[in-house]
C-alpha angles and dihedrals in degrees: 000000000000101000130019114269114279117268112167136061129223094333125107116058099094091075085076098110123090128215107168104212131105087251084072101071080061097056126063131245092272091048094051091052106050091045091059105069086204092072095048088119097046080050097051086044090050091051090041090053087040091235096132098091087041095048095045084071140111097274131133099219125170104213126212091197116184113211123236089271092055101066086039095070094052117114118285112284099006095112092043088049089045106052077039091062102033095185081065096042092048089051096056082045105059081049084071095059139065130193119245120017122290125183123202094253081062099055126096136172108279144086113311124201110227124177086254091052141272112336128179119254115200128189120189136216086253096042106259114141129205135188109198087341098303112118128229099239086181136019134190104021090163121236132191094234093028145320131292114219098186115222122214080216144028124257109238134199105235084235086060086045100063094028105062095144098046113154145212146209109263113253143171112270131193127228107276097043091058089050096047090050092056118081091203089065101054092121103053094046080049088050094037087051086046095055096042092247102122090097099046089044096054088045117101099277122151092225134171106206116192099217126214123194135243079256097047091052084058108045091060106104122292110287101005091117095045092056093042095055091048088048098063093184097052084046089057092051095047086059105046084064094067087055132090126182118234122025112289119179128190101276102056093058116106127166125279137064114341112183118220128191088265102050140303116307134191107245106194112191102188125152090280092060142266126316127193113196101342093303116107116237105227096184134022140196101028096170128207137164094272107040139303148325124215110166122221131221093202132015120256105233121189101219091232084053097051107095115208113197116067105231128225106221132026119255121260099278089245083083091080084076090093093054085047090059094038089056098047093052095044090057094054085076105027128230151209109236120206094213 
């Protein structure tokens, strides 16, 4: 057999994201992931499809992880229809994972038994592996519970592949599914997953969440993200800023002090609009089954909780611990998240 029999269920795709560095043979799969901006839409796909508990396990898992630019170059409209149906998602997923751990030196052409089914491995004369057409770009970035190869494309069920545009019957979704399911909100699922938030935030809430953008993330200064996402609890308290317990819309909003679950703000309501903490609000009244959406056109940052060196390797993944108790303060009383 090519690979050793499958052991796991849904669990290992979100290993999919490389940093190449030593310290990454002592972070998991989802660390590894969060931690690498150019898998922000594996990670969103991963919380959509509520992989990342499962994913954070023993394993091993030998992961087949498509880049950013991979899920990019499907056809228009598949990755919309596809957060939008998550038994689909889930099945391209677990195309993605193998059980047991296989280096590049151990594959051969051949069929190959994925947890999403039998897909074909190719070698070539020159050493380039594929696995359905789509090319390891990567191999062997080491894992605690496995081993990520990275993919210029993404694996697809023949049934994904002639149904881009598949549909589904409307229904309410919570927070985080509607961030996960917005491209333009890749970063702040990647930076919710990092701090352990991804449960609290899908609870009943309410919540108001204050949303940045993929662009406000970065317009924030060189290397604040990086260290923020290696200081999970600054990272915490940057993000409890952006939640407000109870459901506010907009129109409830007036100028003056709004605490969040981070700290007191400055909300300003003036002809232009409304401003919280310095940063615009661009849409309002995003509504979801736990609470509330308002997007951001900046993120609020406390001035304790802005890093400034940028670190060289990730913590050690126990630090999520902090955004665990925060989390599970902040529910007893329920929030709205600006997301």
């Amino acid at each position: 057999m090519f690979f050793p029999k499958l052991q796991l269920t849904i669990a290992a795709i979100v290993a999919c994201c490389a940093i190449q560095s030593s310290s990454a043979q002592d972070q998991t799969v989802v660390d590894i992931a969060v931690g690498n901006p150019d898998f922000s839409t594996l990670v969103a796909a991963v919380t959509a499809a509520d992989l990342v508990e499962t994913l954070s396990g023993e394993g091993p898992f030998t992961v087949l992880a498509p880049t950013n630019e991979a899920f990019d170059n499907l056809p228009e409209g598949t990755l919309d229809a596809l957060l939008a149906d998550i038994p689909a998602l889930t099945e391209i997923l677990m195309l993605h994972v193998i059980s047991g751990t296989v280096l590049a030196e151990d594959v051969t052409s051949g069929p190959v038994e994925t947890l999403g089914g039998e897909v074909e491995a190719v070698v070539s004369a020159d050493g380039v592996v594929s696995f359905n057409g789509a090319s390891v770009t990567t191999t062997d970035i080491m894992a605690s519970n496995g081993v990520i190869h990275v993919l210029d494309s993404v694996i697809l069920p023949a049934s994904a592949e002639t149904e881009p545009t598949m549909t589904v019957d409307p229904v309410c979704q919570s927070i985080v599914e509607i961030g996960a399911g917005n491209p333009d909100f890749s970063t702040l699922v990647a930076a919710v997953t990092a701090a352990d938030l991804v449960e609290t935030l899908s609870g009943d809430g309410p919540f108001t969440v204050l949303a940045p953008t993929n662009e406000a993330f970065d317009n924030l200064p060189e290397g604040t993200l990086d260290a923020l996402l290696a200081d999970i609890p600054a990272l915490t308290e940057i993000l409890m800023l952006h939640v407000i317990s109870g459901t506010v819309l907009a129109e409830d909003v007036t100028s003056g002090p709004v605490e969040t679950l981070g700290g007191e703000v400055e909300a300003v309501v003036s002809a232009d609009g409304v401003t919280i903490g310095d940063a615009g609000v661009t849409a309002t009244d995003i509504m979801a089954c736990n609470g509330v959406i308002h997007v951001l056109d900046s993120v609020i940052v406390a001035p304790s909780s802005a890093p400034t060196p940028v670190p060289t390797e990730m913590p050690e993944s126990s630090a999520t611990a902090y955004g665990t108790g925060m989390a599970a303060a902040a529910i007893s009383v329920g929030f709205t998240m600006l997301i």
